[in-house]
C-alpha positions as CSV (number, residue, x, y, z in Angstrom):
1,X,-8.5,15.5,-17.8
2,X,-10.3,12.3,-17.2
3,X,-10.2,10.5,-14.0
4,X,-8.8,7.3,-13.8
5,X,-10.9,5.9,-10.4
6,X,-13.6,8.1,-9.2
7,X,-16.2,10.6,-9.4
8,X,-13.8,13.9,-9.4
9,X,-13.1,16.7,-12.5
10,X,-10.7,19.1,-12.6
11,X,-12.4,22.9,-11.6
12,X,-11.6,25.7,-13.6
13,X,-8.8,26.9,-11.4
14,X,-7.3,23.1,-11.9
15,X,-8.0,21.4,-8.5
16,X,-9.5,17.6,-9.2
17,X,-12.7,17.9,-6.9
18,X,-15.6,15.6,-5.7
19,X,-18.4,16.3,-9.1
20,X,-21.2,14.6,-6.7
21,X,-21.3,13.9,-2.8
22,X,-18.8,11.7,-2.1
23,X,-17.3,12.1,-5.5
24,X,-13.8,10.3,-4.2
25,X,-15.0,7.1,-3.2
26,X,-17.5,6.4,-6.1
27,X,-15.8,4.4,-8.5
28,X,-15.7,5.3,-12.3
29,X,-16.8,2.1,-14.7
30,X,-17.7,1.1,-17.9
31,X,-21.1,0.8,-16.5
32,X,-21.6,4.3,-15.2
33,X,-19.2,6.2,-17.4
34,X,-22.5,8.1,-19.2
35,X,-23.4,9.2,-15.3
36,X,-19.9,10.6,-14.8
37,X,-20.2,12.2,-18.1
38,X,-23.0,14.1,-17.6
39,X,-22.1,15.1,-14.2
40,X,-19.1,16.5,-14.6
41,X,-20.4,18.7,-17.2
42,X,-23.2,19.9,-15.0
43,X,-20.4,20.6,-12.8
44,X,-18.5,22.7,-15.3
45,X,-21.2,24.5,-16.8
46,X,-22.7,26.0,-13.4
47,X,-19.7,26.0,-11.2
48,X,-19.4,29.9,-11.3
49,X,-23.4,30.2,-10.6
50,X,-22.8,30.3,-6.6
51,X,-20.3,33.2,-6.5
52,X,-22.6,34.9,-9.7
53,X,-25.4,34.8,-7.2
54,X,-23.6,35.7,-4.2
55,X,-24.4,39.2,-3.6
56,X,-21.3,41.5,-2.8
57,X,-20.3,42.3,1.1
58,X,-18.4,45.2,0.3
59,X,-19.4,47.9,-2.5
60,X,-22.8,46.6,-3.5
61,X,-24.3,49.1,-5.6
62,X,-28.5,49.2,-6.1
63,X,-30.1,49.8,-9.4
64,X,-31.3,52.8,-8.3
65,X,-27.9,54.6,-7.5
66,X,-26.1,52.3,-10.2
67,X,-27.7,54.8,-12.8
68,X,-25.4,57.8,-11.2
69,X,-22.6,56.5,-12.8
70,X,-21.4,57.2,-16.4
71,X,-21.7,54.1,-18.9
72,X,-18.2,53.4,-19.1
73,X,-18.8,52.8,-15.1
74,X,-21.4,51.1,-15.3
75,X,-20.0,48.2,-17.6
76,X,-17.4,48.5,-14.7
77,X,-19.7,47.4,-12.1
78,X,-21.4,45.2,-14.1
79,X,-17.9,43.2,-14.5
80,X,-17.1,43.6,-11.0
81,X,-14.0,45.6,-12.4
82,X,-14.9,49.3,-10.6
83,X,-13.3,50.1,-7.5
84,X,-11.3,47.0,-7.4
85,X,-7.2,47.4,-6.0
């Protein structure tokens, strides 16, 4: 999707949001059009690194005691599949 009027792109989960600060009142031109480019593709490409990063309240599982489980659990873990409800 390409904005008609500002500085938004549509997330993965399909919201339009702000792809720098102040995003909805920065007008998209001919002149900047390259800028917007660019940005929202940064924005794209490391939206997901924040919750990547974000270590785990709940479950969090060390190195050390992540070698107790078999493979196939460990691939679990690794895809934050194992012990999910």
């Amino acid at each position: 999707m390409i904005p008609i009027d500002c500085f938004e792109g549509q997330s993965s989960d399909g919201r339009l949001v702000p792809i720098v600060p102040g995003g909805r009142s920065v007008p998209l031109t001919f002149s900047n059009r390259k800028q917007y480019v660019e940005r929202a593709v940064a924005f794209r490409l490391h939206e997901m690194d924040l919750q990547v990063s974000r270590p785990r309240a709940r479950g969090s599982v060390t190195t050390r005691n992540a070698s107790r489980f078999h493979t196939r659990g460990r691939h679990g873990l690794a895809a934050g599949v194992l012990g999910q409800r």
